[in-house]
C-alpha positions in Angstrom: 11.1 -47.9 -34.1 9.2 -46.6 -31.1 5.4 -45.3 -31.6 5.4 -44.3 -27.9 6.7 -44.3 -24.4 5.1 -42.9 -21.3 5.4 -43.7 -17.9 2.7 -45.2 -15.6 1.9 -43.8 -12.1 3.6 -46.7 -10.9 6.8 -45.2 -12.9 7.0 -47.8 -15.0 7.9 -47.1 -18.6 5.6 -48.5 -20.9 6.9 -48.4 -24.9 5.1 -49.7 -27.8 6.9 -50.4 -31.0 5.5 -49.5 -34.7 5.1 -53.1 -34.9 3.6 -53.7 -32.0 1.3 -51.5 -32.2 0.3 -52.3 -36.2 -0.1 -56.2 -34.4 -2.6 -54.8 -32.1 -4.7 -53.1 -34.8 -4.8 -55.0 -37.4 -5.1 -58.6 -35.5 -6.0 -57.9 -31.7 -8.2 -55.0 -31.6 -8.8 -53.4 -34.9 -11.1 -50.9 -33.2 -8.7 -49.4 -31.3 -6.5 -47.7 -34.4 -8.1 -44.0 -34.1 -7.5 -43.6 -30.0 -3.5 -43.6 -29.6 -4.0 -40.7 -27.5 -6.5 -42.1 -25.3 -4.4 -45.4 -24.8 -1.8 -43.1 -23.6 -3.7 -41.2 -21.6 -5.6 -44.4 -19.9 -2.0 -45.7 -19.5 -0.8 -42.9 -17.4 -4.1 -42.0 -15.8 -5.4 -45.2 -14.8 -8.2 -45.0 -12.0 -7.2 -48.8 -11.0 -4.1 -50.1 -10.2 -3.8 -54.0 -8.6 -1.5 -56.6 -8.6 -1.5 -59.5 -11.7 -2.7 -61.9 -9.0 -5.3 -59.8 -8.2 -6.6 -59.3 -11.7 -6.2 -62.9 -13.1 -8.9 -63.4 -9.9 -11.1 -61.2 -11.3 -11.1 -62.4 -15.0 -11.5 -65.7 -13.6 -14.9 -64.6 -11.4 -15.7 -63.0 -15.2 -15.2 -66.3 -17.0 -17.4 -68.3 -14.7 -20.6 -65.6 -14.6 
């Protein structure tokens, strides 16, 4: 079953399951259960898009500092 779907302001549709979403709270980020709203709205509101390849460079840069 779907917990959500919204669309990005690259217009691309983002869903997130029931189980999904219980595997992100209880074993990935347990501190994100109470902000489903604000996930959506980060999701659709986002102040920074970039490319994958652009992103992986900058968690790189993070790793090594």
């Amino acid at each position: 079953m779907i917990k959500f779907q919204i669309e990005s302001k690259l217009e691309k549709k983002i869903r997130i399951t029931e189980d999904y979403w219980k595997v992100l709270i209880e074993i990935g980020h347990p501190s994100i259960a109470d902000y489903e709203e604000e996930i959506k709205n980060a999701l659709i509101n986002r102040l920074i898009l970039m490319k994958f390849e652009e992103a992986k460079e900058i968690e790189n840069l993070s790793l090594i500092n």
